[in-house]
C-alpha atoms as one frame of an Amber mdcrd trajectory, in Angstrom:
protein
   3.890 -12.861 -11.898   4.868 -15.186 -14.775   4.498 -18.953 -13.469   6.543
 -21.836 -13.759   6.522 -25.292 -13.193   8.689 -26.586  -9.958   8.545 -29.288
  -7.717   7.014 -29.139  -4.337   9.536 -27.753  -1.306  11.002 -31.034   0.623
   9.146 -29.624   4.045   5.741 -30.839   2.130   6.616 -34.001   1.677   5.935
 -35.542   4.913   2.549 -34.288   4.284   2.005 -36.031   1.226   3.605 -38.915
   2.257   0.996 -39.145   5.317  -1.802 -39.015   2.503  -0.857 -41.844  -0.101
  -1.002 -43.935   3.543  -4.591 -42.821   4.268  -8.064 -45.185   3.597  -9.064
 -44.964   0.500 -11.401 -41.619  -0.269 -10.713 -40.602   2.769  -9.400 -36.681
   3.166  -5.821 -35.997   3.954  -6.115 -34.847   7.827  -4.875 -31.024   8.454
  -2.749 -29.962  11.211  -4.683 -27.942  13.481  -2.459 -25.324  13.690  -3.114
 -25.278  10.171  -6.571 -25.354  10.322  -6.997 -22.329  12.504  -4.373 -20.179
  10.848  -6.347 -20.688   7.742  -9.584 -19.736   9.316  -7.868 -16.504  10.807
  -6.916 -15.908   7.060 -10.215 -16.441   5.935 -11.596 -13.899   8.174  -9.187
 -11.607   7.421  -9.469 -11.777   3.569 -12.982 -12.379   3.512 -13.644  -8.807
   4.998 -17.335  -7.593   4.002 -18.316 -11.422   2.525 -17.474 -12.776   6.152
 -21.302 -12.788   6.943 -22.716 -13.434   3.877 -20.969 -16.398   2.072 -23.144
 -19.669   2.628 -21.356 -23.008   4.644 -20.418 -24.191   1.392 -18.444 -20.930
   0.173 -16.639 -20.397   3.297 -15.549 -24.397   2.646 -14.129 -23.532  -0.686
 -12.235 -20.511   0.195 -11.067 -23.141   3.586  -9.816 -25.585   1.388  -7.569
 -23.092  -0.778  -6.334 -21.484   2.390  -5.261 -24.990   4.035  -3.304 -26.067
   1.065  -2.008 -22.507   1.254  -0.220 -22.455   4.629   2.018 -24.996   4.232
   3.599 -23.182   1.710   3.477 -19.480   2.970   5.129 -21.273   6.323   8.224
 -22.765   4.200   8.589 -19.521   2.454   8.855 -17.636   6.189  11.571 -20.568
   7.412  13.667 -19.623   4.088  13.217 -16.142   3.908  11.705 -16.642  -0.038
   9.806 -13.512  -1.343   8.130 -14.888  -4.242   5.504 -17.192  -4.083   5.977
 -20.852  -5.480   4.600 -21.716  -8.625   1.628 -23.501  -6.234   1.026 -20.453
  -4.157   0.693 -18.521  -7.222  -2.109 -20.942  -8.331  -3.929 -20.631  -5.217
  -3.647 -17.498  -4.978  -5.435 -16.852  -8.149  -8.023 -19.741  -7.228  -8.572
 -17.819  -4.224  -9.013 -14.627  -5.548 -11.027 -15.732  -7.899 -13.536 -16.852
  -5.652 -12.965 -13.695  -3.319 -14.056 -11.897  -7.027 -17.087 -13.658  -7.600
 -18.634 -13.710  -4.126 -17.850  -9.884  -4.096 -19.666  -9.013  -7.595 -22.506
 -11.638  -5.978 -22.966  -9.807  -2.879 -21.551  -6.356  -2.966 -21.969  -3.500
  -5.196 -19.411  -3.119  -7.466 -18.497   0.782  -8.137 -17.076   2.197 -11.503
 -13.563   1.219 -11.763 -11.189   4.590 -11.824  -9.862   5.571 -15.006  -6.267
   5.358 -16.185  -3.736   7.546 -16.254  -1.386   9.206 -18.735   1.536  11.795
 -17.567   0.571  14.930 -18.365   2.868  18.041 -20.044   4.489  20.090 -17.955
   3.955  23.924 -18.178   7.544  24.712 -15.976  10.438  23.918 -14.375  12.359
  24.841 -11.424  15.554  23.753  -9.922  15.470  24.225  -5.854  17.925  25.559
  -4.326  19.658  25.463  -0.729  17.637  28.117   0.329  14.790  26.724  -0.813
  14.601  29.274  -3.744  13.750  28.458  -7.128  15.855  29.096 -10.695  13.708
  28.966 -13.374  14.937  25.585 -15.946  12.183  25.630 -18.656   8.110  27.487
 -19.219   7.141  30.781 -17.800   8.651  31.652 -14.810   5.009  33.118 -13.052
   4.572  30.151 -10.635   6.290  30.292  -7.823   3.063  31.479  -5.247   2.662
  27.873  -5.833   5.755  26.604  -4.452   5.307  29.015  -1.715   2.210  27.415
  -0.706   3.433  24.249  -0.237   5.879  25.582   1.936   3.470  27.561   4.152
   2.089  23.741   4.636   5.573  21.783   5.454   7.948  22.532   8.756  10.657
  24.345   8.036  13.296  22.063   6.323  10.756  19.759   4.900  11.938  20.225
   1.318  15.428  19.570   1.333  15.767  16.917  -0.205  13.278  18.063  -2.886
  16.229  19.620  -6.070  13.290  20.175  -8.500   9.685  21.645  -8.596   7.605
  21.220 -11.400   4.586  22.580 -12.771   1.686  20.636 -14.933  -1.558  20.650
 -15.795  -3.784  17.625 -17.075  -6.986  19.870 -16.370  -9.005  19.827 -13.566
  -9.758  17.589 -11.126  -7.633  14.400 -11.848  -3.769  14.254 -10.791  -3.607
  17.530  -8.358   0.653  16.582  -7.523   3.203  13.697  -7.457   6.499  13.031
  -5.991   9.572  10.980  -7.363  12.731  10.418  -6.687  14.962  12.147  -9.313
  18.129   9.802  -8.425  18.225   5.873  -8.575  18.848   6.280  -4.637  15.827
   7.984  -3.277  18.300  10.633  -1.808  16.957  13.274  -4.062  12.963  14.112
  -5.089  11.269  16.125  -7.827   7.765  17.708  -6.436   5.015  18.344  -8.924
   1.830  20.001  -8.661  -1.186  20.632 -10.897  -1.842  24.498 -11.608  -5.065
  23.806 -12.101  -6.057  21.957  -9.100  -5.338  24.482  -6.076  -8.356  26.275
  -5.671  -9.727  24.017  -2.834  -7.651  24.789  -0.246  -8.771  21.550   1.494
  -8.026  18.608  -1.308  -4.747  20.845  -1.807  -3.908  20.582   1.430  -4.592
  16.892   1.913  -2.539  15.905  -1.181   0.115  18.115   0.110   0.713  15.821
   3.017  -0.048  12.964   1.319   2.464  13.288  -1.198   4.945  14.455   1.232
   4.123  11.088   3.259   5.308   9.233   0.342   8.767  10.899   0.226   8.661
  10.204   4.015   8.690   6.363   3.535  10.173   6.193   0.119  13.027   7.549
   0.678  16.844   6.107   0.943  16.479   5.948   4.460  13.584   4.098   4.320
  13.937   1.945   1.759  16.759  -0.045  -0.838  15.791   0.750  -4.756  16.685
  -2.181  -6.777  17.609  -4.514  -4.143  16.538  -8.435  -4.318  12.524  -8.938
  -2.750  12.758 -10.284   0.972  10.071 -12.337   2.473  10.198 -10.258   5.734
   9.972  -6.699   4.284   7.159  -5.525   1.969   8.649  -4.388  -1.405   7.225
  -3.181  -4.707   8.410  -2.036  -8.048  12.211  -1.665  -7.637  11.973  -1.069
  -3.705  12.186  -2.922  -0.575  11.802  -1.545   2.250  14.042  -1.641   5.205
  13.419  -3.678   8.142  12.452  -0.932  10.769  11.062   1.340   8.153   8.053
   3.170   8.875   6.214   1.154   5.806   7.435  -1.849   6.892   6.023  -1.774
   9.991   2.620  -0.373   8.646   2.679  -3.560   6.287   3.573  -6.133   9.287
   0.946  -4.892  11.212  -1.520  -4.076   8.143  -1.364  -5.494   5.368   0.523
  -9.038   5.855  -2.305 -10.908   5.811  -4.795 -10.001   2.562  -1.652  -8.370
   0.221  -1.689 -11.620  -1.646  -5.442 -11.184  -2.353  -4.825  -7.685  -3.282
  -2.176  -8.793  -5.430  -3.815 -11.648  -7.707  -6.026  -8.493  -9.286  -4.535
  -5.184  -8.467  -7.139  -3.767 -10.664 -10.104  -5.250  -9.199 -11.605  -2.370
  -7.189 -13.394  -5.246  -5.286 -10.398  -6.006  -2.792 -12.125  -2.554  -1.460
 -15.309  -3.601  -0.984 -14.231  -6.538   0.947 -12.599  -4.324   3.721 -14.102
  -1.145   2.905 -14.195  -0.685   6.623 -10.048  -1.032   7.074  -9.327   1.810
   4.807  -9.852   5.905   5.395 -10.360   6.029   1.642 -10.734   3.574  -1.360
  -7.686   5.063  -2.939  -5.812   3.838   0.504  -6.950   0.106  -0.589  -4.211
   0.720  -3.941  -1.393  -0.568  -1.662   0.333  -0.928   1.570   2.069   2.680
   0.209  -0.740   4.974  -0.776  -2.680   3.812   2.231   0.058   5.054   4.872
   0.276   8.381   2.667  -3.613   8.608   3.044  -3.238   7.821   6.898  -0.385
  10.159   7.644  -2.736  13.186   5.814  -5.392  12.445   8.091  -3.204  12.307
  10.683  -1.488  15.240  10.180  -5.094  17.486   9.295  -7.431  15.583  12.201
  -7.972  14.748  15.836  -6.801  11.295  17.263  -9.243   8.673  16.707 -10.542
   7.136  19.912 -12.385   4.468  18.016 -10.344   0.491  17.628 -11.599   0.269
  13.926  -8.971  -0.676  11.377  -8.600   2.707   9.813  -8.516   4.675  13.180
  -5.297   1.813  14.506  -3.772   2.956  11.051  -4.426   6.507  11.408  -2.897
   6.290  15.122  -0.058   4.323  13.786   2.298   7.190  13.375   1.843   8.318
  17.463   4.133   5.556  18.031   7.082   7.846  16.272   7.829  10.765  17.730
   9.747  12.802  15.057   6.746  12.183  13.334   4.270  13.752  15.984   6.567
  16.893  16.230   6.119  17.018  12.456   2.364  16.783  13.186   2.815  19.754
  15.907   4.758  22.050  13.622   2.457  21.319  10.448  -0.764  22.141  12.315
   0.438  25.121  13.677   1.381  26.561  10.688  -1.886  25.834   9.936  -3.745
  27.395  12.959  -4.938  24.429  14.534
């Protein structure tokens, strides 16, 4: 986010107004309702370092998250998405810290490579039927596209108009979906030629890719509409109010996105709630960890546990069009 200089919202400045009439070197006083929703935040954010951070770190990381409130709790009474130019400060201050105390007292892992988008070897246009019409490449692959749909309910893939087929060698991308209108109303699958010899990982990305169509698409969310402080968004998205990410980001995510935000790199936002997500690919964002939930939730049991990941993985009992996918999916399967 770029930053820019702007003058504190008019709900601060009773606050600062109370200060310039404190004793001299004395500390502004904090509301106590501020005071404990920044500890909650703290606690929150703090994940893994909770326990370990001395007096005087947890005081530092207090400090940011008092001046921090304020300002998140005039954004919620306007209904502002972005963050003011002094949340954005904090924010970095913050995660900063969060950085440092995480490289002090965790281990750090290798950071994940990057990636490029690799050639595609063919391409198929679906049709109503679910057949395929060969568009470009050697037409020798559809046992692939039948596997998928041995994995999905019937009817899955309709809104899927083209399949295609790539390769970036083993082990690295295995498939992806997009949308192949500005709307969401229509997808493109791909998978990786390569990558479908264990049935297992092939499997798991199946659904998990599928799960992203699930919550990406124009039912779920608006592409290219304005951000909205009460629905997560990303990219060119937002998603709608009683979307299925939506609610896994009220209930979820709300809390430590900022953090995640302020160094989306950083594999360290991981570490710090390792215990939250199934996977540390799930800790990428509020939208690949409900696509890594809804896999699991699809492939195994019902937790019975109250960790963070097992409330996530349980999440999607609440829907029921999504437990009769669950049904139909694992009986196809044999389970």
């Amino acid at each position: 986010m770029k930053r820019s200089n702007r003058q504190l919202p008019l709900l601060l400045l009773p606050i600062l107004i109370l200060s310039a009439c404190a004793k001299p070197g004395a500390a502004p006083a904090v509301d106590p309702k501020v005071r404990a929703e920044a500890a909650r935040l703290a606690s929150v954010q703090l994940g893994q370092l909770e326990q370990r951070l001395t007096d005087q770190e947890r005081t530092q990381v207090l400090d940011l998250l008092e001046q921090l409130v304020p300002l998140r709790q005039t954004r919620a009474q306007t209904g502002r998405w972005a963050l003011f130019p002094q949340e954005e400060e904090l924010v970095g201050q913050l995660n900063q810290l969060y950085e440092d105390y995480t490289q002090r007292y965790l281990e750090e892992p290798e950071a994940p490579e990057g990636e490029e988008d690799p050639p595609a070897l063919a391409r198929y246009d679906i049709g109503a039927d679910g057949g395929l019409t060969p568009v470009e490449g050697e037409d020798s692959y559809r046992p692939l596209w039948d596997q998928v749909r041995a994995l999905l309910p019937e009817g899955s893939l309709d809104a899927f108009q083209h399949f295609t087929v790539f390769t970036d060698g083993p082990d690295n991308i295995l498939a992806y979906v997009v949308p192949a209108d500005e709307e969401g109303v229509q997808w493109e699958l791909a998978v990786d030629a390569q990558d479908t010899e264990d049935p297992e990982e092939f499997t798991e990305t199946v659904y998990h890719e599928y799960a992203h169509y699930l919550t990406l698409n124009d039912k779920q969310v608006t592409y290219g509409a304005p951000k909205r402080y009460d629905c997560y968004g990303e990219n060119d998205l937002v998603s709608n109010p009683d979307s299925y990410l939506n609610a896994f980001y009220q209930r979820f995510w709300k809390d430590y996105l900022d953090d995640r935000l302020a160094d989306p790199e950083s594999i360290n936002f991981y570490l710090r709630h390792e215990d939250d997500f199934i996977t540390s690919y799930a800790a990428t964002s509020p939208s690949e960890d409900i696509a890594e939930c809804f896999s699991y939730f699809v492939l195994y049991d019902k937790p019975t546990g109250t960790s963070v990941w097992e409330q996530k993985q349980n999440f999607f009992y609440d829907y029921p069009e999504l437990v009769a996918f669950r049904d139909q999916a694992r009986a196809k399967l044999g389970l």
